[in-house]
N, C-alpha and C positions, 0 to 999 in steps of 0.2 A: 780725422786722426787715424793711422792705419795701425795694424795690430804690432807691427816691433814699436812703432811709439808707444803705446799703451805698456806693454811689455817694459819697453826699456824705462818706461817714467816709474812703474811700480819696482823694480829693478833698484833704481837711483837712491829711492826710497827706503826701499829694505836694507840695501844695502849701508847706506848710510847711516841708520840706523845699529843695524851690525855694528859697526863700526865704532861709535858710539858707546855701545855694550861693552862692545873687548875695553875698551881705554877705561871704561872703570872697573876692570878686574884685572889690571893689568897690577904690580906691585910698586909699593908708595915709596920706595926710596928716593926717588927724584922729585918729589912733588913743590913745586914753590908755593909760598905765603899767599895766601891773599887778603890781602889790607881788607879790604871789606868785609869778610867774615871774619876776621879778626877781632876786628870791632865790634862782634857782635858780642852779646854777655855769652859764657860758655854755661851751660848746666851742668847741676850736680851731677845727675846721670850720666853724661859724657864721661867729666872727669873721674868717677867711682869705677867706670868700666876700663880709661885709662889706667888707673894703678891696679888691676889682676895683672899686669904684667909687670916685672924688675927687674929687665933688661934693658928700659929705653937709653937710647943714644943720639947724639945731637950728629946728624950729618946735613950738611950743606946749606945750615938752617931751618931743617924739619927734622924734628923728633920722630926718630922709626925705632922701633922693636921687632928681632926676630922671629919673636914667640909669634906675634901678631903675626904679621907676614907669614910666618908657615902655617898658620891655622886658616889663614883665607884662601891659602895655597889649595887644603888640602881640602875646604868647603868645595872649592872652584870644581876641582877633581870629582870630588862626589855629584857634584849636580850635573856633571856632563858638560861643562866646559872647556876648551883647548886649555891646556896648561904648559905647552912646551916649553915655552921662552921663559919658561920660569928655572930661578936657578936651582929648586928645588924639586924640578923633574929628575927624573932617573927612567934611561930610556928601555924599552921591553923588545922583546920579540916582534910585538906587533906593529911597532916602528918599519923593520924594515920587512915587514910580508905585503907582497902583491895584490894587488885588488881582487883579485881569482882566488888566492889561499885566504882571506877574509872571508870574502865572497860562501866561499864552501866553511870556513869554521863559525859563520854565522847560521848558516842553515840546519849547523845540527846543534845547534844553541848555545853558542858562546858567546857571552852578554859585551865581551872585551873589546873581540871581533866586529861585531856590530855596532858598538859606539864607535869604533875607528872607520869603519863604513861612513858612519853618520856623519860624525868631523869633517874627515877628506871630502865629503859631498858639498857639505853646508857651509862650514866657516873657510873650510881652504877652495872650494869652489870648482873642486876637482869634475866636474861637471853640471848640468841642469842641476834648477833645486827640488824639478820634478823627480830627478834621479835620484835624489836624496830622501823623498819621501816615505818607501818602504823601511830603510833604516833609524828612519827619525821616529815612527810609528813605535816601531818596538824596541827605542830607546824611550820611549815615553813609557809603554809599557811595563819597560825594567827600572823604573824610577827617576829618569832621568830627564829634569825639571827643562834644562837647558834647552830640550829639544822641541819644546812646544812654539816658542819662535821659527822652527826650520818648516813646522806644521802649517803655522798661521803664512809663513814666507811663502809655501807653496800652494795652499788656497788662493792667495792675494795672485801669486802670477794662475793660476786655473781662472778665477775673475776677470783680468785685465785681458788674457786671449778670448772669453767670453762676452765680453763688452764690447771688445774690436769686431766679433762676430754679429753682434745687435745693433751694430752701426748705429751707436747712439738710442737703442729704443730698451725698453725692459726686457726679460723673458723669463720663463719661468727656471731654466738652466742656471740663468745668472743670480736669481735670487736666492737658487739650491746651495750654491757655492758659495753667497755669500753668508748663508745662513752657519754653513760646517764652517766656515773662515770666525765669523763670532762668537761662534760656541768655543773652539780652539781658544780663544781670547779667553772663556768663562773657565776654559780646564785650565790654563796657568793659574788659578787664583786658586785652586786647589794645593798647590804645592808652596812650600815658606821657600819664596824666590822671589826677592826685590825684583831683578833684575827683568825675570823671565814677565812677569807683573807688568812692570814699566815699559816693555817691549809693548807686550797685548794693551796696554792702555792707550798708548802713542799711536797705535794704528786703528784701532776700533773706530774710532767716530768718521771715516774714512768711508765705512762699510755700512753701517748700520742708517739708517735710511727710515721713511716714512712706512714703508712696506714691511716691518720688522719690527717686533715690537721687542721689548725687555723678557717677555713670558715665552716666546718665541725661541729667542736668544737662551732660556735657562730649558728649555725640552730638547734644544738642540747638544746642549752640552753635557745634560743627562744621558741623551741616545750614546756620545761618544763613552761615557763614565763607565756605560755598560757593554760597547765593546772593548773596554780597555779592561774590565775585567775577568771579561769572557777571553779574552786573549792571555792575562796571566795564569787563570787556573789551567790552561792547556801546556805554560810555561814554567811548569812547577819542576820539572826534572831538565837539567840545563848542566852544561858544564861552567862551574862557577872560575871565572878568571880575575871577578874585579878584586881590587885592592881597595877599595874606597866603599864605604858604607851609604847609601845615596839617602839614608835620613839622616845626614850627620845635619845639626843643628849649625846657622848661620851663626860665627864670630859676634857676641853683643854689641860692640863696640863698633865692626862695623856697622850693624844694624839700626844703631841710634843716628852715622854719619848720615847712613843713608835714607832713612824716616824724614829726616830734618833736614834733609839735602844740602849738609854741610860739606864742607871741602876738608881735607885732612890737615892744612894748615892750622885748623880747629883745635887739633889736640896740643899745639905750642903753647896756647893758650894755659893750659891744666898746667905747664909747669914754672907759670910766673911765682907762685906759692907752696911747690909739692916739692916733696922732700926729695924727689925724683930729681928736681932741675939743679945738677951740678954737672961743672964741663971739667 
C-alpha cells in the first residue's frame, strides 16, 4: 500500500465522517417520519422537554419549533461549528477578510479571526488538515469543543503518512502519534459535545492497539490538558470578537434525541395527546 493510499483511505474516512456530523447539526425543518421510531414508546422526559417550547408548528408532517431551531442554532455557534447555511446566520466582517487579514488579526489575538481560520481550513477544506492544525489548536484552547475532531483529523492523517513510512512494520514515531491521536479522543470527553464525543469514539478503536494501554491513553491526554492550559493563561489579554459564549449549555431536548439516538420524527409523537397538537 503506498503512502497517498494510506493517506487517501484515512482521508475517505474522516471525511465521511465529517459529513455525517454536519447532517445532524444541520436544522430539522425537513426531517421525515420514521415509522420505526415512531413505534417506539416516547418517554416522559422527551415529551416534558418538548412542551418548554409554545411555538410548535406542523410542517410537512414534522412538528418544528423556532425557539428550538434558534437555540441549537446558537449552541452550534458556541461550540465552533460552521453555522452559515443557517437562516439564522447574520454575516460579519470576517466573512469577507482574506486568509492574510485573519492570518494577522489572529496572531494578535482575535479569537473570531482564528475560528474562521479554523473552519475555512477544516470543514471547508480550504487546504491540508495539517494546515489547519495551528488554528484548530488554539480554537480548542478558546473553548471551542468542535475543534478537537480537526485535532484527532490531523493526527490520524500524521499516522497514515507514518505507517506508509514503516512499510507495514511498527515504530516508535508511529506509536508517538498515535498515542497524541488517542489522547485527543480522551480531551473531547472533557467538553458537553455529543457530537465532538461520537467523532473521537467512531475513530479510536482504529488507533488504539495492543501497544497502548487505557492508562497510557489517560497520561497522554493529561499531557495535552496541561498544554492547553498553559497555552490559555498566556491568552488571557485577547481581543475579544466572539458573540457566542462557548459554555452555553446543549438544547435539553436535543440532548435526550441524541442520548437515545432518536430521530426527530420522535417529537410527533408527544403531540398525539398534548395540548400542543392542533393544526
Amino acid at each position: 500500500m503506498t503512502a497517498q493510499t494510506d493517506i487517501l483511505s484515512f482521508q475517505h474516512i474522516a471525511t465521511g465522517l465529517l459529513l455525517c456530523l454536519c447532517s445532524m447539526l444541520v436544522d430539522a425543518k425537513h426531517v421525515e417520519p420514521d415509522d420505526t421510531r415512531q413505534s417506539q414508546e416516547v418517554s416522559e422526559e422527551l415529551c416534558k422537554a418538548v412542551k418548554n417550547y409554545d411555538d410548535w408548528q406542523l410542517y410537512h408532517d414534522q412538528w418544528v419549533s423556532e425557539a428550538f431551531d434558534l437555540e441549537r442554532f446558537q449552541w452550534q455557534a458556541s461550540k465552533g461549528y460552521p453555522v452559515k447555511e443557517s437562516r439564522f446566520y447574520e454575516r460579519t466582517d470576517y466573512d469577507k477578510y482574506s486568509t492574510e487579514t485573519l492570518m494577522r488579526l489572529a496572531q494578535e489575538g482575535d479569537k473570531a479571526a482564528n475560528l474562521e481560520l479554523a473552519q475555512r481550513h477544516y470543514y471547508f477544506r480550504s487546504g491540508k488538515v495539517s494546515d489547519a492544525e495551528h488554528f484548530c489548536y488554539m480554537a480548542v484552547v478558546d473553548g471551542f469543543s468542535a475543534m478537537t475532531s480537526c485535532m484527532i483529523s490531523s493526527y490520524g492523517e500524521k499516522v497514515a503518512r507514518q505507517m506508509a513510512k514503516d512499510q507495514g512494520q511498527s515504530s516508535e514515531r508511529q506509536l508517538k502519534l498515535r498515542l497524541k491521536l488517542l489522547g485527543w479522543t480522551q480531551i473531547s470527553q472533557d467538553f458537553d459535545d455529543v457530537f465532538a464525543q461520537q467523532f473521537a469514539e467512531i475513530l479510536k478503536p482504529g488507533y488504539q492497539r495492543n501497544d497502548i494501554t487505557d492508562a497510557m491513553i489517560k497520561d497522554a491526554a493529561q499531557s495535552i490538558r496541561e498544554e492547553l492550559k498553559l497555552a490559555r493563561q498566556k491568552r488571557k489579554e485577547y481581543k475579544e470578537t466572539l458573540t457566542f459564549d462557548v459554555k452555553q449549555e446543549m438544547p435539553e431536548l436535543w440532548r435526550i434525541l441524541e442520548n437515545n439516538q432518536q430521530n426527530e420524527s420522535m417529537i410527533n409523537s408527544c403531540f398525539k395527546e398534548s395540548q400542543y397538537a392542533t393544526q
